[in-house]
ZASE-322276 format. One record per residue: residue in one letter; z, x, y of N, C-alpha, C in turn. Coordinates in steps of 0.1 Angstrom, whole numbers, padded with zeros to 4 digits, always signed. Layout:
// residues N
aZXYZXYZXY ...
***
This chain:
// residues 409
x+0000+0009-0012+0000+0000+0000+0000+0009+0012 x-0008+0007+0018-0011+0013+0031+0000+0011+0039 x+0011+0026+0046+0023+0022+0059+0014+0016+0066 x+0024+0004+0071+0022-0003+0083+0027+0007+0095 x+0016+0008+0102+0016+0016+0120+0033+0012+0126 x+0041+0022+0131+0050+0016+0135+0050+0013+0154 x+0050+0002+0156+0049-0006+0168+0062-0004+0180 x+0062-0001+0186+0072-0002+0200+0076-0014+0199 x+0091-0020+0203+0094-0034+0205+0087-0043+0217 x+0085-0038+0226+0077-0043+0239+0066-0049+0232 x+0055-0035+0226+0040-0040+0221+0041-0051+0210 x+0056-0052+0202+0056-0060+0189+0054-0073+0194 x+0065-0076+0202+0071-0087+0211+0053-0091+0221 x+0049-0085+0227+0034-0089+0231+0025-0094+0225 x+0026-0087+0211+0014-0092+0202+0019-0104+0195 x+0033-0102+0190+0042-0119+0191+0033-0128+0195 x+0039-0129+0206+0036-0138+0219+0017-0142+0218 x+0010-0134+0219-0004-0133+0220-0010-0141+0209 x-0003-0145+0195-0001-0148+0181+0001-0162+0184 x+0014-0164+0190+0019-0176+0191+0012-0184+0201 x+0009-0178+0214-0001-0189+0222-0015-0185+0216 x-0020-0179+0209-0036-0183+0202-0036-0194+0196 x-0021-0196+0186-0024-0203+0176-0020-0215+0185 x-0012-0219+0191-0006-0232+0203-0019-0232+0209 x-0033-0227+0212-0043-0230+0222-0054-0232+0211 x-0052-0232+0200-0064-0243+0190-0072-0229+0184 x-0064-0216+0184-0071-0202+0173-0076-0195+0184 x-0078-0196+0196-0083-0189+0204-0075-0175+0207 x-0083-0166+0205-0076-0149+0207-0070-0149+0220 x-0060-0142+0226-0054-0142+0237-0063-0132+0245 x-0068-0134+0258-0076-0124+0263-0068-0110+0268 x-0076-0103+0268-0072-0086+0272-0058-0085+0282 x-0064-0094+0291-0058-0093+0306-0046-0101+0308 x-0044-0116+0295-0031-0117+0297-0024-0106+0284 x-0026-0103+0277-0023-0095+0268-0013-0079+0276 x-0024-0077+0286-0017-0067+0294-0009-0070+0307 x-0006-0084+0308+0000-0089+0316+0018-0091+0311 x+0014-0092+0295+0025-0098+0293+0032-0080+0289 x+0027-0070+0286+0030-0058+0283+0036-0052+0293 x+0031-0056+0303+0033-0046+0320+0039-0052+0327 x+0050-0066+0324+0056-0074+0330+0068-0066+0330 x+0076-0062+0339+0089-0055+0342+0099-0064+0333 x+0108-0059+0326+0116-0058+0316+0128-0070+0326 x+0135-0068+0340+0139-0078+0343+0132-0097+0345 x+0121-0095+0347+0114-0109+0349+0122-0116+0334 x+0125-0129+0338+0125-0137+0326+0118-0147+0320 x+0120-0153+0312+0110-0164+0308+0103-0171+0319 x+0107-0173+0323+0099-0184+0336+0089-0178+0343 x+0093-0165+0345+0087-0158+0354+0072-0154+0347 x+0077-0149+0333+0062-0143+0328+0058-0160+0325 x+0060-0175+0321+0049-0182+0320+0046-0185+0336 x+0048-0182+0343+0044-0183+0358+0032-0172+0364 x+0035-0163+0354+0023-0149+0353+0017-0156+0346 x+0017-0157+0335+0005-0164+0325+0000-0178+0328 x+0005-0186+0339-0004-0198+0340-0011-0193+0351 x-0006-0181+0359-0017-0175+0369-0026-0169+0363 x-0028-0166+0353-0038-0160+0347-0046-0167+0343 x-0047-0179+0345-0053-0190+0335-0048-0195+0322 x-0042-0198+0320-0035-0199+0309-0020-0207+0304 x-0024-0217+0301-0013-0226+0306-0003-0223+0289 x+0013-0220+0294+0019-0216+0284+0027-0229+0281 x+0034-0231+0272+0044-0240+0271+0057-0235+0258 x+0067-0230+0263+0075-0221+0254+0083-0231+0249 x+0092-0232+0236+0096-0237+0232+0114-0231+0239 x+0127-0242+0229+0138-0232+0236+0139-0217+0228 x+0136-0220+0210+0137-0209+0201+0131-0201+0213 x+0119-0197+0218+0112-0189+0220+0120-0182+0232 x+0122-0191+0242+0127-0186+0256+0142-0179+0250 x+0149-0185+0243+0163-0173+0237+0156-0169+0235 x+0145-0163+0222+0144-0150+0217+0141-0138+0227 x+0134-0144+0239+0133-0134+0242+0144-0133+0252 x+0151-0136+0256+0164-0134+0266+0170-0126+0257 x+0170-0124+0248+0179-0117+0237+0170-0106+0232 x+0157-0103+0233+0151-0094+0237+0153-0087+0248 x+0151-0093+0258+0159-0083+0273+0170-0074+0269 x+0178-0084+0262+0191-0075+0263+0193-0068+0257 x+0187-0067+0244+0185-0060+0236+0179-0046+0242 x+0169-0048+0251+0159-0037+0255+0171-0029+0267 x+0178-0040+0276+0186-0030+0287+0197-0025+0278 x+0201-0029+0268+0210-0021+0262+0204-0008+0257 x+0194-0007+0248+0191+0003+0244+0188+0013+0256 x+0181+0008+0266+0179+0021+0277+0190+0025+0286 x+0203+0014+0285+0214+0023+0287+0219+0028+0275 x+0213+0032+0268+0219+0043+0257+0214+0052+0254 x+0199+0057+0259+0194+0067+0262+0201+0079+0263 x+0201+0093+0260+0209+0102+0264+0197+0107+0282 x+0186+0105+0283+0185+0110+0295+0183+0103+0307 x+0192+0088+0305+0193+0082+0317+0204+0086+0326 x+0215+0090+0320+0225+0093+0331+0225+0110+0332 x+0224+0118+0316+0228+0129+0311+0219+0138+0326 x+0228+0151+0333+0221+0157+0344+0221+0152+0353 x+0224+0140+0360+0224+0137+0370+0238+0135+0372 x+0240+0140+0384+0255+0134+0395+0262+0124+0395 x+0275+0118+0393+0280+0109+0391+0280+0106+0407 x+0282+0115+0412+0285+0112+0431+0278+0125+0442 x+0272+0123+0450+0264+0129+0456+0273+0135+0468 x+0279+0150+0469+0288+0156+0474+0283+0150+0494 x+0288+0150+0504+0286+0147+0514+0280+0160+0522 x+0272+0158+0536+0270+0170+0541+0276+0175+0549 x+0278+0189+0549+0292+0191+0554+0292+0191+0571 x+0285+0190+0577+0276+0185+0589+0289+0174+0594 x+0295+0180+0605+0302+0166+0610+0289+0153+0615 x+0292+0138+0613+0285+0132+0616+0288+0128+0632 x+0279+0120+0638+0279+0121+0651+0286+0105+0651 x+0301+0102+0661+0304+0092+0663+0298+0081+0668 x+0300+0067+0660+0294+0051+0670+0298+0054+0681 x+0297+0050+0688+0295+0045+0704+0315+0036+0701 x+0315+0027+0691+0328+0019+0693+0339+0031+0693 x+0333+0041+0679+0346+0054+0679+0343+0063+0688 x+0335+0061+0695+0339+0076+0709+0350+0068+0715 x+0342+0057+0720+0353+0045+0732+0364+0047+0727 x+0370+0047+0718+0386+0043+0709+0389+0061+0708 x+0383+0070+0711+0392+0081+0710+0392+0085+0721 x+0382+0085+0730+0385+0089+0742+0395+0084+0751 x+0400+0070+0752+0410+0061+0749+0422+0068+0750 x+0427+0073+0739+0438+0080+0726+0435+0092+0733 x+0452+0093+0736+0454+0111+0742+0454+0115+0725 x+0453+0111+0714+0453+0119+0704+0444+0121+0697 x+0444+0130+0687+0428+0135+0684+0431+0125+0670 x+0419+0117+0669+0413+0105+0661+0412+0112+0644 x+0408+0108+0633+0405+0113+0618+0394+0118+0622 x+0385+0117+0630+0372+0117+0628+0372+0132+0635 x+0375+0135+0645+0377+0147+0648+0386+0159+0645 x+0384+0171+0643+0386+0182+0639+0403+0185+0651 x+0414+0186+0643+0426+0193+0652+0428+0207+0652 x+0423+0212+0665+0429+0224+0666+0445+0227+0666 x+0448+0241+0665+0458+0246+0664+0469+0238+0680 x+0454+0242+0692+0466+0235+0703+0466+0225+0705 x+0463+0211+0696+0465+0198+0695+0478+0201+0682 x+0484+0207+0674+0488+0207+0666+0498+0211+0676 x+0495+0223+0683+0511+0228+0687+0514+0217+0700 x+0506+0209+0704+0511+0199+0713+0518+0188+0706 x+0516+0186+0694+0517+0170+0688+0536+0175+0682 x+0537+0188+0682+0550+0195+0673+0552+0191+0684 x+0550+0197+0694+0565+0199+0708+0565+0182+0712 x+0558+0175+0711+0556+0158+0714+0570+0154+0703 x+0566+0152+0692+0579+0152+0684+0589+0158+0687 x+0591+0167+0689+0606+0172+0689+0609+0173+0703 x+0602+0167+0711+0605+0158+0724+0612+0147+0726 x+0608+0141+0718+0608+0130+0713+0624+0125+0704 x+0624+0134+0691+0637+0140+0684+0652+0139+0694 x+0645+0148+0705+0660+0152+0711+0664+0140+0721 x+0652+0132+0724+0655+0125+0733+0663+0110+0726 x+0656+0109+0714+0668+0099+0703+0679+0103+0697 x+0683+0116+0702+0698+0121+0696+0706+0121+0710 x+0699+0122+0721+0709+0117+0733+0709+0106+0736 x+0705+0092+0735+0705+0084+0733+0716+0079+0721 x+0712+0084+0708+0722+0079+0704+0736+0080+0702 x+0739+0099+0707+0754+0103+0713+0754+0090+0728 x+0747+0083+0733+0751+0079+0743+0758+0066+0739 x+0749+0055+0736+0752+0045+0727+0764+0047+0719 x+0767+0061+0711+0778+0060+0704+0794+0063+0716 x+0786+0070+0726+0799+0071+0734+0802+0059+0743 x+0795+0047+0745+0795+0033+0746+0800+0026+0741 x+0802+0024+0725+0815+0022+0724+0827+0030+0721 x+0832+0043+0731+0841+0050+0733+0849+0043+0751 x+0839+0031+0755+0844+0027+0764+0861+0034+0772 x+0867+0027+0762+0881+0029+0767+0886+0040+0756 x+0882+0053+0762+0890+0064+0757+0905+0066+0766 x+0900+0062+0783+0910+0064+0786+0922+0060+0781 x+0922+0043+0774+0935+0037+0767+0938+0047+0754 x+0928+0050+0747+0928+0056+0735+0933+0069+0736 x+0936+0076+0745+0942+0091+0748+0956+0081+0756 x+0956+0074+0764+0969+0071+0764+0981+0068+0756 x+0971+0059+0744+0981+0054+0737+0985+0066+0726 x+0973+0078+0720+0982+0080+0716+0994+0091+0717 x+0999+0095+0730+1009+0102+0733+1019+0089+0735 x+1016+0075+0731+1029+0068+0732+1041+0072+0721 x+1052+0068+0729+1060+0074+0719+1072+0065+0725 x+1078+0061+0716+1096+0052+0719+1102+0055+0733 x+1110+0052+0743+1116+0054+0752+1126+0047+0755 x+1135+0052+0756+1149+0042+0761+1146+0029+0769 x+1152+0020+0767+1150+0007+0775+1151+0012+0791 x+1147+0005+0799+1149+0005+0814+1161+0000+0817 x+1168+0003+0828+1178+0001+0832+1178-0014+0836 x+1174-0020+0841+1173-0033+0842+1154-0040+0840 x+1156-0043+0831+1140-0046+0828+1140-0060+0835 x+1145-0069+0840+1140-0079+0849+1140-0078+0866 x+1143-0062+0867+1143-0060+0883+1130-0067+0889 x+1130-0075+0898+1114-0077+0907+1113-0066+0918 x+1100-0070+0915+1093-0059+0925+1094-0062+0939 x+1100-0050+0944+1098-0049+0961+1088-0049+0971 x+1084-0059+0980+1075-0055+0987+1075-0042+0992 x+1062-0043+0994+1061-0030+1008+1063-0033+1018 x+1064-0031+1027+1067-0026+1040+1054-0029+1048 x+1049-0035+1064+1040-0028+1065+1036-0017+1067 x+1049-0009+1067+1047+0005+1079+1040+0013+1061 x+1049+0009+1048+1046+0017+1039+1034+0014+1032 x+1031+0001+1034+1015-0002+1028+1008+0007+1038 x+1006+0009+1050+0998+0016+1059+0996+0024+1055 x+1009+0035+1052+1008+0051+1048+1000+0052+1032 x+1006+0044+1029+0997+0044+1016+0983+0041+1015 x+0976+0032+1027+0964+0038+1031+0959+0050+1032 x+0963+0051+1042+0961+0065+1052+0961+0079+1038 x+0969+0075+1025+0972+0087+1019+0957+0084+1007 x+0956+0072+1003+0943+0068+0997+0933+0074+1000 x+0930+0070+1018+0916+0072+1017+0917+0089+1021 x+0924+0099+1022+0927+0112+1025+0921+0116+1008 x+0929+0112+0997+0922+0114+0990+0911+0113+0984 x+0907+0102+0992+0891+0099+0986+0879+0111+0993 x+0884+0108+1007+0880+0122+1013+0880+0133+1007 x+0890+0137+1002+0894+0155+0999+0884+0154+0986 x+0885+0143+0981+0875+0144+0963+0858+0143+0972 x+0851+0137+0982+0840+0137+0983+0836+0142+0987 x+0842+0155+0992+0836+0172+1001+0830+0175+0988 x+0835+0174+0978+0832+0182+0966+0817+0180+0962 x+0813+0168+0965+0798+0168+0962+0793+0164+0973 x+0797+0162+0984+0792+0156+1000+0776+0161+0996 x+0770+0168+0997+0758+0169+0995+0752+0164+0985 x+0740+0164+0985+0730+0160+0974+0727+0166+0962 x+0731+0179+0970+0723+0193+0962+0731+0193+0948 x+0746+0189+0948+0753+0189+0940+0749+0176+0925 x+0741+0171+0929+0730+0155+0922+0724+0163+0916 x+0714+0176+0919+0702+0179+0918+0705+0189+0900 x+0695+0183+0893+0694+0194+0878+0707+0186+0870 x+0706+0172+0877+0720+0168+0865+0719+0158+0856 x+0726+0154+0845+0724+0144+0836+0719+0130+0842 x+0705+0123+0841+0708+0109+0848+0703+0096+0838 x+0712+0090+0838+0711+0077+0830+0709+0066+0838 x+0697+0058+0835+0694+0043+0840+0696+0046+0853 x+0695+0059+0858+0689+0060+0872+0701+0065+0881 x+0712+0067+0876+0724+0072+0877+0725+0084+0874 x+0729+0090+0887+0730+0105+0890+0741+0112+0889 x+0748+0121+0876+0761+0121+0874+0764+0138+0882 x+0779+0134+0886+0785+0149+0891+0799+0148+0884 x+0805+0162+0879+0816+0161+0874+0822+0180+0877 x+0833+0179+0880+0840+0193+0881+0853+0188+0878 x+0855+0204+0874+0874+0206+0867+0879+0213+0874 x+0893+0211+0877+0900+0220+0890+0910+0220+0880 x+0918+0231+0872+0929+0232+0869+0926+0220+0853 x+0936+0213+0860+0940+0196+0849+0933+0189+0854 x+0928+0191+0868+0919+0175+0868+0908+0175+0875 x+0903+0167+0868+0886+0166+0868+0881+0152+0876 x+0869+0157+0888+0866+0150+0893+0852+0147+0889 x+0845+0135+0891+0835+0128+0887+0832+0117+0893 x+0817+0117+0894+0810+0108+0906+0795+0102+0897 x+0791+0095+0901+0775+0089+0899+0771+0078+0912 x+0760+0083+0912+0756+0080+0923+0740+0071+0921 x+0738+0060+0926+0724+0050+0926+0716+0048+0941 x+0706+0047+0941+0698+0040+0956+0697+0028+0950 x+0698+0013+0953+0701+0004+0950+0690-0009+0961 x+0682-0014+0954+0671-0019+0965+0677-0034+0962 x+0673-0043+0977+0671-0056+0981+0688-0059+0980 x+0698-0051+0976+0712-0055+0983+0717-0047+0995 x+0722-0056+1005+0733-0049+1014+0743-0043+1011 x+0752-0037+1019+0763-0030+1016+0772-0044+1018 x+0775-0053+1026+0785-0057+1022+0783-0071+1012 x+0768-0073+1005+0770-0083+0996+0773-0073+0982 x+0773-0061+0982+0776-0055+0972+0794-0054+0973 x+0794-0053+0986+0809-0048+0988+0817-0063+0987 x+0812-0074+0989+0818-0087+0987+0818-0091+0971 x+0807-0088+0969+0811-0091+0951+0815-0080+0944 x+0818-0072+0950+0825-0063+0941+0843-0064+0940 x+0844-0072+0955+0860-0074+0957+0865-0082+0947 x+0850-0094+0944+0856-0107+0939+0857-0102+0921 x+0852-0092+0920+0851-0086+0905+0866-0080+0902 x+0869-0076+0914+0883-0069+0912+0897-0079+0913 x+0894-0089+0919+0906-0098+0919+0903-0111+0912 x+0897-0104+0902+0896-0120+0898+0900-0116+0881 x+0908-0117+0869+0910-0111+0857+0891-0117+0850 x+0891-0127+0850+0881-0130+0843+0871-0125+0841 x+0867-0121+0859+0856-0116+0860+0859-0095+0857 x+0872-0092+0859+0872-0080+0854+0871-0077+0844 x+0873-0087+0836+0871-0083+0821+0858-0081+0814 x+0849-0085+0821+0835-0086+0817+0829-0070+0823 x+0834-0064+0830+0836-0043+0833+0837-0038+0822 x+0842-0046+0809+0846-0037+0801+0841-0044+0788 x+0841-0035+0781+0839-0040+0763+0848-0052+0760 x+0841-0059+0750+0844-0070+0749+0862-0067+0737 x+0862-0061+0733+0876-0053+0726+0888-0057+0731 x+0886-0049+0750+0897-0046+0753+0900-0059+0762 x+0912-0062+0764+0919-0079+0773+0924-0066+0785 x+0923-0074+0794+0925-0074+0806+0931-0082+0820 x+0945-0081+0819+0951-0094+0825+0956-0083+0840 x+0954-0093+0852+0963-0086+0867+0966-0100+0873 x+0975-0094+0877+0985-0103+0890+0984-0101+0901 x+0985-0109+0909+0986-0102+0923+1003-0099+0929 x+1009-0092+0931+1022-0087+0934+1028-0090+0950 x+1012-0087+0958+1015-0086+0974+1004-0085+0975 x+1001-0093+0986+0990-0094+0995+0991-0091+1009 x+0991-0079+1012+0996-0074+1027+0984-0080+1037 x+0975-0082+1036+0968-0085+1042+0953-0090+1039 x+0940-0095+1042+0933-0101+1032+0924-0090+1026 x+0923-0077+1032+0916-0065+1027+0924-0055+1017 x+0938-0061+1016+0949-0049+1010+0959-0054+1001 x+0959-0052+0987+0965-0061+0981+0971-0054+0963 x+0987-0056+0962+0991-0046+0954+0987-0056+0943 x+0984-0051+0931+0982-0052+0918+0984-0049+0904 x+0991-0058+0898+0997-0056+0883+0992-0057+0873 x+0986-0046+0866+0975-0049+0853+0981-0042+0842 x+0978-0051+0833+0977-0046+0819+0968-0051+0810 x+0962-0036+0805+0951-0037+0794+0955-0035+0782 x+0952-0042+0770+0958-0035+0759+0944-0030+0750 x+0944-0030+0738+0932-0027+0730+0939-0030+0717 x+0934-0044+0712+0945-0048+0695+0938-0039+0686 x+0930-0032+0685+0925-0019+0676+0937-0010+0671 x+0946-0009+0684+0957+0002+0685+0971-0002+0682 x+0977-0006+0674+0989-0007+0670+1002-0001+0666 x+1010-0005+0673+1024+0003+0671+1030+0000+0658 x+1043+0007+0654+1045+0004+0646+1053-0007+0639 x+1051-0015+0648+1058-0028+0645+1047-0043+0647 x+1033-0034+0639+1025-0042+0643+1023-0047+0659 x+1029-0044+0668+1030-0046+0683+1013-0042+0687 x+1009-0047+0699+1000-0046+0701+1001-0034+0716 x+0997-0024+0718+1000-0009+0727+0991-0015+0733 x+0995-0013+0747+0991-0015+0764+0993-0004+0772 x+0986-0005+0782+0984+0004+0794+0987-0003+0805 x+0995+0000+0812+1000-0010+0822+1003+0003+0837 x+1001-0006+0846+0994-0002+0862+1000-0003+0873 x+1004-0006+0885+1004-0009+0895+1000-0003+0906 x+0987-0008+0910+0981-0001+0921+0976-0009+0933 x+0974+0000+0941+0969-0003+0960+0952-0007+0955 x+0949-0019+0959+0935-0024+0960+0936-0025+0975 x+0921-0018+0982+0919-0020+0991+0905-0021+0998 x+0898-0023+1004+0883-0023+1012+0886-0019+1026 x+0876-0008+1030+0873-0005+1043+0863+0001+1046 x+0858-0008+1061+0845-0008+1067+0846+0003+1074 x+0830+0011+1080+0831+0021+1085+0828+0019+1097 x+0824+0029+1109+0814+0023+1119+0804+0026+1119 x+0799+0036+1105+0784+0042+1102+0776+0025+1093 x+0786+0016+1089+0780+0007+1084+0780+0011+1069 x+0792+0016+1060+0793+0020+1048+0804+0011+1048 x+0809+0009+1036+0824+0005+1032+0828+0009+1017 x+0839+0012+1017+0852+0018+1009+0857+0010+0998 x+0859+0007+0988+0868+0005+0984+0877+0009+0974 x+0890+0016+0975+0899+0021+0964+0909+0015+0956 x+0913+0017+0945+0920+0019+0935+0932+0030+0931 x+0938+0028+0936+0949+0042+0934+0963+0037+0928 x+0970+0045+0917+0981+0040+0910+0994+0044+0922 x+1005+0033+0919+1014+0034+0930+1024+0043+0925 x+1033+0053+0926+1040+0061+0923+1051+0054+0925 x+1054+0043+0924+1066+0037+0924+1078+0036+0916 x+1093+0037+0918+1101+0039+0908+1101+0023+0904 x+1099+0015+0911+1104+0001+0907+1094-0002+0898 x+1076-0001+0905+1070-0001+0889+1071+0002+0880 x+1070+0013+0873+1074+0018+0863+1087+0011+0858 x+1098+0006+0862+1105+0003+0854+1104-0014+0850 x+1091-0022+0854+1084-0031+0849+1077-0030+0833 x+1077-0014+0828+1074-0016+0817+1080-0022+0805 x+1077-0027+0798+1080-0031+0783+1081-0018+0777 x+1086-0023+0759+1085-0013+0752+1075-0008+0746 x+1063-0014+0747+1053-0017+0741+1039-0014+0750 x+1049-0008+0760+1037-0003+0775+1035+0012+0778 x+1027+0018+0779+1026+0028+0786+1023+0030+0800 x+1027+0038+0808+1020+0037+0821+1005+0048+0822 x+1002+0040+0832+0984+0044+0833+0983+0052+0849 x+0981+0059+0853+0980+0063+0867+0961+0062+0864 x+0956+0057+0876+0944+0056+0875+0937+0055+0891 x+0927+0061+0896+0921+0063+0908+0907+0066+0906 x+0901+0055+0912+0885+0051+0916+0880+0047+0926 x+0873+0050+0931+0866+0045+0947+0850+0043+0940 x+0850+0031+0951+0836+0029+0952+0831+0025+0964 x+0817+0037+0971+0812+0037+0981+0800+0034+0981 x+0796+0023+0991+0780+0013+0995+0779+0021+1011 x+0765+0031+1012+0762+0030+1026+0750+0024+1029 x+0743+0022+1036+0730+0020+1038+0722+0032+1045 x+0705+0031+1037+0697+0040+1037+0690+0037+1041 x+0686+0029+1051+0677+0025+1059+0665+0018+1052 x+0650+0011+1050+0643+0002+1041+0636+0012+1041 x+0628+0005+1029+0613+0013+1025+0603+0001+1027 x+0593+0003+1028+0577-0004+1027+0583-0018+1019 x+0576-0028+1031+0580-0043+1026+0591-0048+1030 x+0599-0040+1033+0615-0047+1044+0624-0047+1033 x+0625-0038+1021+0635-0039+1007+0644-0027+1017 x+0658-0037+1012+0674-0027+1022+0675-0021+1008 x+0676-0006+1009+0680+0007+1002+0696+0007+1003 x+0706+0009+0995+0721+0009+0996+0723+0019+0990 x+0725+0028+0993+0734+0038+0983+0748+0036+0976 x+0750+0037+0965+0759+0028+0955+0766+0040+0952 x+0782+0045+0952+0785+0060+0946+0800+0053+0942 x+0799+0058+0928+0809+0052+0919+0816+0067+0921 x+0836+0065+0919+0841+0082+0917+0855+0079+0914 x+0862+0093+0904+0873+0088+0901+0881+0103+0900 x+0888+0104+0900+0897+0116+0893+0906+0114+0881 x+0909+0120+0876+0921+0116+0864+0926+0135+0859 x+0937+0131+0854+0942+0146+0850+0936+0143+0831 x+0927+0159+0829+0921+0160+0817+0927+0173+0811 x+0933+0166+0798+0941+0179+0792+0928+0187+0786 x+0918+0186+0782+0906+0195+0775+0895+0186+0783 x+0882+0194+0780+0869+0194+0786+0862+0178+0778 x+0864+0179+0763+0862+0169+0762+0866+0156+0764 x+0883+0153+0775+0884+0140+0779+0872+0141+0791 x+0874+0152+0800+0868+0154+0812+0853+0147+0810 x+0844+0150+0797+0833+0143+0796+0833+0132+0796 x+0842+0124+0788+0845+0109+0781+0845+0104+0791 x+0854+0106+0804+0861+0102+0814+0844+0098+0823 x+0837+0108+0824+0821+0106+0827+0814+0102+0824 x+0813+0096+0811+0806+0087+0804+0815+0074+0808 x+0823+0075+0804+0829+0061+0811+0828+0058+0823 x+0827+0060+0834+0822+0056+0845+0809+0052+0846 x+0804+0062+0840+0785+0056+0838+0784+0045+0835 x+0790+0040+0823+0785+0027+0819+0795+0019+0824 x+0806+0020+0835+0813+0010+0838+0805+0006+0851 x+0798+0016+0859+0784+0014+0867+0777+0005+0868 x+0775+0005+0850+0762+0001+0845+0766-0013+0845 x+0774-0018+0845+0779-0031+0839+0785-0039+0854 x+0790-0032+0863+0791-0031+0878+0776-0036+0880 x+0768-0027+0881+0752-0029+0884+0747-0044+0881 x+0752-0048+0867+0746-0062+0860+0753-0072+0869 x+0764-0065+0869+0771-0081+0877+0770-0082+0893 x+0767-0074+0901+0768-0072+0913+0754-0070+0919 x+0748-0068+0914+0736-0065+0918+0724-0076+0914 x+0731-0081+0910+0720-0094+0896+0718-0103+0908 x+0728-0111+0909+0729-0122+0919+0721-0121+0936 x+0722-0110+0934+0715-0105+0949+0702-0102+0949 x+0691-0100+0936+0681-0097+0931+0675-0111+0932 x+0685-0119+0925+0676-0135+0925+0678-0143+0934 x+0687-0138+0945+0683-0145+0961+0672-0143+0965 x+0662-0133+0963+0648-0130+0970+0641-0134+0962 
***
């Protein structure tokens, strides 16, 4: 028996076909031209497609379904086998390396880097974009570590209580603990002026100038000054303060001081803050009985430790158009023997000075705002604490004094 010629699947499948419409068109041989129509039809066309070739050819087909699967199952048959070829993929590249040619930016990514102080992915960082972006960070770094010693020393608020109380210590009862307090005098309220504002003077030569402002720590725009003489340390901050006068700062500042409620809002919400009024020598001069405690701090009898006061409140106008107002602890033997057992005494001295700086552009009144205090500091670090606390007692001064005068305009 003569081998049968072995046939390609394509040519098998054509002469198939060529077989099957002869004999479906009444024996007639299939001509040349659809013969090589149906050979040279691209392997994706499907059934439809090649009788749409062959009724263009003249030749009207009509496939059965047997027919149309077999050959869909030919196709796949045929794309499988030529993906299994060894030299369809075998030598060639899975991925075509890029060229190393930087490409030239869209028009959107120039706009968006030029934009950006910083150099974009698309562009190449030199060394001094690198050593700029270092020093930016660690710019950056130190400026969130002073910030957050600050914040932390915020709530250090009342260190002053917190160093007072703890050198408290037991003391004999007072000799008569319901003695009342003595007025003053007017001749001795006077001199007790007169010795006030001497020392508010003698502390403000110290920084009288500006120069003494200049190269120093400033927070929320607050210019701090601080020196140590011996045990005690003086400290100032100083503001330009726009759209308040000197005496609507100096009027709500009085009402902040004689009123408990509103003094208690000066300070962390922690510490209580209760004053009396003792004597009222006059309506600018007026003695006062405070005690602050802090219930954090506890004696040993579960008692709640206080700081307790009695000082000269007073305001005074200048004829430069500034005004004064101090805070000074009274050296009094009768005070003092007002304490409890449960009290410490607090000596305490603060001025606060409003001048005016004449306007700027638009008719806004400039005030200069200068917060100051002294206190005796046994080490350097009360002396700081003591300066931090003023800052934010400023700060909080500022909110309440300064607010109300902002939303009158």
């Amino acid at each position: 028996m003569d081998a049968q010629p072995q046939v390609p699947p394509a040519d098998d499948e054509a002469l198939y076909l060529a077989r099957r419409l002869s004999a479906g068109g009444g024996g007639n041989p299939m001509l040349v031209s659809e013969l090589e129509l149906w050979v040279n039809t691209p392997p994706e066309f499907g059934p439809v497609a090649l009788a749409s070739a062959a009724s263009a050819a003249g030749k009207e087909v009509v496939l059965s379904p047997q027919q149309i699967k077999k050959l869909r199952r030919n196709e796949r048959d045929r794309k499988r086998s030529s993906a299994k070829k060894p030299d369809s993929h075998e030598g060639k590249p899975l991925w075509t390396p890029k060229s190393p040619e930087p490409r030239s930016p869209s028009p959107s990514e120039g706009a968006a880097a030029s934009s950006s102080q910083y150099p974009s992915a698309s562009t190449p960082v030199t060394r001094d974009d690198y050593a700029r972006l270092a020093g930016e960070i660690g710019s950056f770094r130190r400026q969130n570590a002073v910030m957050k010693q600050q914040l932390a020393t915020r709530g250090l608020f009342s260190n002053s209580l917190r160093y007072g109380l703890l050198d408290f210590s037991p003391r004999a009862p007072p000799v008569d603990r319901a003695l009342p307090f003595a007025p003053l005098t007017q001749e001795e309220a006077l001199a007790c002026v007169r010795q006030t504002l001497q020392c508010i003077h003698k502390a403000r030569l110290l920084y009288a100038s500006d120069k003494r402002f200049l190269d120093r720590p400033t927070f929320l725009g607050w210019r701090q000054y601080t020196e140590r003489q011996g045990s005690i340390a003086t400290f100032a901050v100083k503001k330009a303060l726009a759209k308040a006068s000197p005496q609507q700062l100096m009027d709500r500042t009085w009402r902040l001081q004689t009123d408990s409620k509103q003094l208690n809002r000066l300070g962390p919400a922690r510490l209580r803050t209760h004053i009396s009024q003792l004597q009222e020598v006059s309506q600018d001069l007026r003695i006062i009985d405070r005690r602050t405690d802090d219930p954090s701090h506890a004696g040993g009898g579960d008692e709640t430790l206080a700081l307790r006061t009695v000082y000269l409140l007073l305001r005074v106008a200048h004829g430069d158009g500034s005004q004064t107002l101090g805070i000074k602890t009274l050296d009094l033997p009768t005070a003092k023997q007002r304490l409890r057992d449960d009290e410490v005494w607090w000596d305490i001295f603060y001025w606060i000075c409003v001048s005016p700086e004449g306007s700027r552009g638009g008719g806004d009144v400039l005030t200069v705002t200068e917060f100051g205090g002294t206190n005796a500091c046994a080490s350097e670090e009360v002396a700081s604490s003591r300066l931090e606390e003023l800052v934010f007692l400023a700060i909080r001064w500022e909110t309440l004094a300064v607010a109300p005068c902002l939303l009158k305009h």
